[in-house]
C-alpha positions in Angstrom: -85.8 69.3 65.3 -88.6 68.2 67.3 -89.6 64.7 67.0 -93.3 63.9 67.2 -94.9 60.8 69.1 -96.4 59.5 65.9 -92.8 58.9 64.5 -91.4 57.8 68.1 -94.4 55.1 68.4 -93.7 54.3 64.5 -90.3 53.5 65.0 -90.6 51.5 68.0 -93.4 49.3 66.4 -91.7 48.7 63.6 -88.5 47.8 65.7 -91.0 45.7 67.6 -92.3 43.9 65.0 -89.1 42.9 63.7 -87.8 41.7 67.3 -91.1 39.8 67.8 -90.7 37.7 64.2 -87.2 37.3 63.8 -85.4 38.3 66.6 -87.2 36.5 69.6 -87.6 33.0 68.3 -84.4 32.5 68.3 -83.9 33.3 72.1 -86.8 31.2 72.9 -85.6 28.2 71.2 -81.6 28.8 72.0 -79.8 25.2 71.8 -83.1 23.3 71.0 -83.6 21.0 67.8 -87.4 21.8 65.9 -89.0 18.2 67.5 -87.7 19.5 71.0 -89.8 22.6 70.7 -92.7 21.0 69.0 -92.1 18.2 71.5 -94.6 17.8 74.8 -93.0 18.2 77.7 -94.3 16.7 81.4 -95.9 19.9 83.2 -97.1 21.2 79.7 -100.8 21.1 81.2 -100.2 22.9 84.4 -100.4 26.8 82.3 -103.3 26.3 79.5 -102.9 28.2 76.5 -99.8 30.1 77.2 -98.7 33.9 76.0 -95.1 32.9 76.3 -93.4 29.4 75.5 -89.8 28.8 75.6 -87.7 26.0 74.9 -84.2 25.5 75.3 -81.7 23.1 75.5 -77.9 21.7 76.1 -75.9 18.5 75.4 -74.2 17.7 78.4 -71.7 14.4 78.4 -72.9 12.9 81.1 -75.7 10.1 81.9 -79.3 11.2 83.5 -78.3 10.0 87.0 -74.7 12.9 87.0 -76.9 15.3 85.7 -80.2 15.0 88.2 -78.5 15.6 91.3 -78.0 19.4 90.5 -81.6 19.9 89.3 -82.8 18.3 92.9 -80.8 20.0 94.7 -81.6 23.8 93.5 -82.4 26.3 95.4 -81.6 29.2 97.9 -80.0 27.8 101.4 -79.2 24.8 99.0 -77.5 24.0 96.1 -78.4 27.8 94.2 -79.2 28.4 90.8 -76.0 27.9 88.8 -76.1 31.2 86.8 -74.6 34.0 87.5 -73.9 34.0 91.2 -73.4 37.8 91.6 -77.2 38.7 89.8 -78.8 36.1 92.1 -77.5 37.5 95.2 -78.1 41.0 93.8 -81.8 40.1 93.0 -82.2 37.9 96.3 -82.5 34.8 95.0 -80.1 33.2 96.7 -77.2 34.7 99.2 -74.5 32.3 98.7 -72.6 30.7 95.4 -74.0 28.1 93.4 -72.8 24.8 94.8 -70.1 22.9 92.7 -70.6 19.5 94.8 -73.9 17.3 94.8 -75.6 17.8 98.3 -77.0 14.3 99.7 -79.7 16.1 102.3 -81.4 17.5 99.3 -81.6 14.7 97.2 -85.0 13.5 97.9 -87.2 15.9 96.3 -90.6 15.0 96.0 -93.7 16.4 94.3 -95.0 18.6 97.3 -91.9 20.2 98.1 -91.0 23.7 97.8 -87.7 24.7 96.5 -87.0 28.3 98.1 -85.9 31.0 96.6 -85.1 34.2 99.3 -86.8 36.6 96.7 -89.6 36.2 94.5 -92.0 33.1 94.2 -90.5 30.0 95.9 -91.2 27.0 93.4 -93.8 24.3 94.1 -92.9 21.0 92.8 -95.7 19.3 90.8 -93.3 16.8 88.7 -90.5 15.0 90.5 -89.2 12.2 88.0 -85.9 11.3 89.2 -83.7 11.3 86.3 -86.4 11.9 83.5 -88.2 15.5 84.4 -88.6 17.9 87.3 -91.7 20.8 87.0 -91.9 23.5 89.5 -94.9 25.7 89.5 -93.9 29.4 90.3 -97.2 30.8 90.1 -100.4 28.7 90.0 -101.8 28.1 86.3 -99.9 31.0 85.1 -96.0 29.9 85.4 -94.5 26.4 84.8 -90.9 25.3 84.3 -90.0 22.1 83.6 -86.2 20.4 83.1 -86.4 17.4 81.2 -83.5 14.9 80.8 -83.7 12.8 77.2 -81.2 10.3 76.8 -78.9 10.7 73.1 -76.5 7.4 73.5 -75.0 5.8 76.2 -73.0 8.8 77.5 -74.6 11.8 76.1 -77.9 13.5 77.5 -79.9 16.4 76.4 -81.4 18.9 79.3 -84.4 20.7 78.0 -86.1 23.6 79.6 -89.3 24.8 79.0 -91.0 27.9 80.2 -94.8 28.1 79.9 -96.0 32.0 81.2 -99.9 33.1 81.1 -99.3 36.2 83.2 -100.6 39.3 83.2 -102.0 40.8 78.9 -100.4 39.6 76.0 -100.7 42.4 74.2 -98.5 43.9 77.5 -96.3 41.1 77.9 -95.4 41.4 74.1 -95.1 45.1 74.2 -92.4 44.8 76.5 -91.1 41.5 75.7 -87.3 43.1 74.6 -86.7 44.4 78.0 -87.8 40.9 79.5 -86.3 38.8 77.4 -82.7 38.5 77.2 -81.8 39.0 81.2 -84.3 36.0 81.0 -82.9 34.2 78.2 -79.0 35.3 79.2 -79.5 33.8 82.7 -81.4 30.8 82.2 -78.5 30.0 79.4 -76.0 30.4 82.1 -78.0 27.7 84.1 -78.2 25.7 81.5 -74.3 25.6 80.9 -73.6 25.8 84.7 -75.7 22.1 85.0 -73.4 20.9 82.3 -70.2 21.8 83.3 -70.7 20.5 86.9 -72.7 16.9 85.6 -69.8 16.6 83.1 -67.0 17.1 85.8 -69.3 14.5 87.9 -69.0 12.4 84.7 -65.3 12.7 84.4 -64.4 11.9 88.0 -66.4 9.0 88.0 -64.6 7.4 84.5 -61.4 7.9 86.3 
């Protein structure tokens, strides 16, 4: 039985629709309370109203100062990306495995600097807040990332992330938005969790 476009462009609308209102949200918001998504983040103003806004977030047991190291230190030819190796060396990001020790010659990032990446944009730094919030700028006025570090108690710090993308057509960027969204959303969770198990072993050493 042949199958008409009509029907084929049906279904996948309707399948869109139901991604783009139930599905999606929840990607874009993994780990991150209501006030954390509603919250403004530093770097907010570098991409003016966005198409694409995601926030997530981690508890990591560990103070600001065991978790900013890793965030300064990112980067290909430095400390790498903490997600999964293998895809970042297959994409070009980076050619080596994400580092599990702090690095001391790239601990003074500044706003200015570039953090390299070997494929891809390399990522401008506009926010350097040691211990409080680092924003890189992939693409000017169109891409912004920012990590921020908000303090829960005395040993227990949340890392939020927040994507802000005005890039190419919405209606384009939503169209294909299932395709672009969970290798995003899968490896920017494994970052996430790779900065928390190395600031927590940080955290741990230095109780001992």
């Amino acid at each position: 039985m042949r199958v008409s476009v009509a029907r084929i462009a049906g279904v996948y609308c309707a399948g869109l629709a139901l991604y783009l209102l139930v599905i999606r949200p929840r990607l874009l918001s993994w780990g991150a309370s209501d006030d954390e998504v509603r919250r403004a983040c530093p770097g907010d103003r570098a991409v003016r109203d966005p198409y694409t806004v995601s926030t997530r977030a981690v508890s990591i047991r560990a103070r600001p100062e065991q978790i900013w190291p890793w965030l300064a230190q990112m980067g290909a030819g430095r400390g790498g990306l903490y997600s999964y190796d293998w895809l970042d060396r297959l994409f070009g990001y980076t050619s080596a495995a994400s580092s599990d020790k702090i690095l001391p010659q790239f601990q003074g990032l500044a706003v200015g600097d570039v953090i390299p990446l070997g494929s891809g944009p390399s990522w401008p730094v506009i926010v350097a807040d040691r211990n409080q919030a680092l924003v890189v700028e992939p693409v000017t006025g169109a891409v912004s990332w920012a990590w921020t570090l908000s303090v829960l108690d005395a040993s227990t710090t949340r890392l939020i992330s927040r994507v802000r993308v005005r890039l190419g057509h919405k209606p384009l960027l939503l169209a294909c938005a299932p395709a672009v969204d969970l290798p995003w959303f899968l490896m920017e969770r494994k970052m996430l969790r790779g900065i928390k198990r190395r600031a927590e072993g940080l955290a741990q050493a230095a109780d001992c």
